[in-house]
N, C-alpha and C positions, 0 to 999 in steps of 0.2 A: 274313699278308702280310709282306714281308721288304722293304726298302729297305737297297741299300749305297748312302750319298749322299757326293758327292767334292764339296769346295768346288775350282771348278777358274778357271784363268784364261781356259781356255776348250775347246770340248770339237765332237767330228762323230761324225755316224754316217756311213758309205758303205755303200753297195749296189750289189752289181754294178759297181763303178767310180764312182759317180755319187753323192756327196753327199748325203743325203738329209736331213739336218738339220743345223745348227751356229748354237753359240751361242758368245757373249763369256765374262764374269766372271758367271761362277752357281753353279747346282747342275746337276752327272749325275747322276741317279738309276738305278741298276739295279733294275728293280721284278721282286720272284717273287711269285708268287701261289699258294696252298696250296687246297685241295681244299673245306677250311672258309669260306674268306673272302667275305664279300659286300661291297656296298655302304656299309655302316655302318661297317665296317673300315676302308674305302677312305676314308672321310671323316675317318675320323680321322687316319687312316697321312697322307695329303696334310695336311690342318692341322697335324701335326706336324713335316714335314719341312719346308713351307713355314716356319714358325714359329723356327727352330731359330736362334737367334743365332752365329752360328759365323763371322760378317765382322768387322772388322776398326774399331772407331770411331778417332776421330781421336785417342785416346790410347794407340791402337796392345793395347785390350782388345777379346776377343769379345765384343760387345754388339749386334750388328745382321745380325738376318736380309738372306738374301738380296734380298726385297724392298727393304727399308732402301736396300741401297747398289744399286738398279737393276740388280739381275741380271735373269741368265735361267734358262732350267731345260729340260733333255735328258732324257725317261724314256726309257727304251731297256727293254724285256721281255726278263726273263731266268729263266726258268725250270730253270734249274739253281743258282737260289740256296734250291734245297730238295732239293739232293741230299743220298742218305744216304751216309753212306763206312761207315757201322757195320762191313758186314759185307763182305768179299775186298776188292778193289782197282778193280771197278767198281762205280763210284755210280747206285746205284740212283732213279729218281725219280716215284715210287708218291705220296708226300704232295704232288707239284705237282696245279693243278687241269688238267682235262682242258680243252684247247685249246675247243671250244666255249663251255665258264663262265669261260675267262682272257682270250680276245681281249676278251667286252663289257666286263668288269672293266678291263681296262686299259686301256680306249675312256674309262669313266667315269675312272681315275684322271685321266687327260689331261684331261678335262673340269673335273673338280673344279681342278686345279692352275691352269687356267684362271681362277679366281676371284682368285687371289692373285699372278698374271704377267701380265702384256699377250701377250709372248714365251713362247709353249712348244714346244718342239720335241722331233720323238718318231724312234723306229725304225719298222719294219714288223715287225708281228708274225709272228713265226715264218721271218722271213726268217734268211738268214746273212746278218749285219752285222759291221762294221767300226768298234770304237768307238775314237775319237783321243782323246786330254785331255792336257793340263797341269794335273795336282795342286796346286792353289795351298794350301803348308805344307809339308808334303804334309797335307790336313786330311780323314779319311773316318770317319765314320761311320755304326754300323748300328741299323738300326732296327726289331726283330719284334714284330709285333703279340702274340703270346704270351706278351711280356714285359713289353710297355708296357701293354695293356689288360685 
């Protein structure tokens, strides 16, 4: 599982014209999902990104997760954050999971992020979206489970 996480000052999805999520001072998450990944993944990959101190305490140090300072949180599914570029000049994407194992997975992440936000706001899967943000730093971080677990 891949998370690119934007500290942003505030961030939307549109669809079709229409809005379909937007939040304040939180976290984007672009979440891909790998072929491997289950549940257990998922729970970690969310406890971590939730967890991530990367806001701002009152002495102007990264000390405080998102929750801390009453963010929010936007996953948006993106399954081109497991494209291969290895080989020619179209990316290939054979290690994403197939859409029937990614939409529950990303149903659960949402669910899981739920535990640690009041506020969560997501994209539609597999739709074409339209994602907004203001980069607050500009501050982005990635996060694979390949590498952390």
């Amino acid at each position: 599982m891949r998370f690119v996480i934007q500290r942003v000052s505030h961030a939307s999805v549109t669809i079709d014209g229409q809005v379909h999520g937007s939040i304040g001072k939180g976290l984007l998450i672009l979440c891909g999902i790998s072929g491997t990944d289950d549940e257990a993944i998922a729970v970690k990959m969310v406890k971590k990104a939730c967890g991530l101190r990367i806001f701002e305490d009152s002495a102007g140090k990264t000390n405080l997760s998102a929750a801390d300072v009453g963010g929010e949180i936007l996953i948006i599914s993106q399954f081109t954050l497991y494209a291969d570029c290895r080989h020619g000049n179209r990316p290939g994407f054979t290690d994403a999971a197939r859409p029937e194992t990614a939409e529950p997975l990303y149903e659960f992440v949402l669910a899981e992020a739920g535990k640690y936000f009041p506020k969560v706001e997501r994209g539609v899967f597999g739709a074409d979206m339209k994602v907004s943000l203001l980069n607050d730093g500009p501050f982005t971080v990635i996060l694979d489970s390949d590498t952390l677990f």
